[in-house]
C-alpha positions in Angstrom: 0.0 0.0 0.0 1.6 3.4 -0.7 2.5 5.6 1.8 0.3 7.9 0.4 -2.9 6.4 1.2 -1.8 5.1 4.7 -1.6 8.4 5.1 -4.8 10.1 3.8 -6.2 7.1 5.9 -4.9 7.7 9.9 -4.2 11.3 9.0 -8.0 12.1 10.1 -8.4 9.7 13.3 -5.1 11.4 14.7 -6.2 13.9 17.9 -5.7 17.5 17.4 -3.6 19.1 20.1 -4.3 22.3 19.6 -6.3 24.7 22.1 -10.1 25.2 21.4 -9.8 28.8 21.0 -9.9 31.0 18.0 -10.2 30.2 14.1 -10.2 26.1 13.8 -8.5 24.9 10.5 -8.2 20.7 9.6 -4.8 19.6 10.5 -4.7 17.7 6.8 -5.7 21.5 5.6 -2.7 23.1 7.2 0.0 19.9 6.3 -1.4 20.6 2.4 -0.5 24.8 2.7 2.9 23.6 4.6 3.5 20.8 1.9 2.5 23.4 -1.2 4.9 26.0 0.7 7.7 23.6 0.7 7.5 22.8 -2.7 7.3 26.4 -4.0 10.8 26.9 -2.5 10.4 28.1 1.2 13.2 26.5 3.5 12.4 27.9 7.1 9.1 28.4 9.1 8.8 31.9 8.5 9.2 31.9 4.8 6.4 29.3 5.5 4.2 31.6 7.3 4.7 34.4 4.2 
């Protein structure tokens, strides 16, 4: 099986640590914009953020 679909399959069971306050945003949501950000050429967390 691909790692790929492993993935896309635990990836939503897994709990979210994050505090209940504020804006909520999927944790498979926010790995995809890191991912895409990575890929376009960013290299540290703050060119991440940009």
């Amino acid at each position: 099986m691909p790692d790929a679909i492993i993935f896309s399959i635990f990836l939503p069971r897994s709990p979210d640590p994050r505090a209940g306050r504020g804006r909520r945003h999927s944790l498979a949501g926010l790995l995809a914009v890191g991912v895409a950000a990575v890929i376009a050429g960013s290299r540290s967390f703050a060119a991440i953020g940009q």
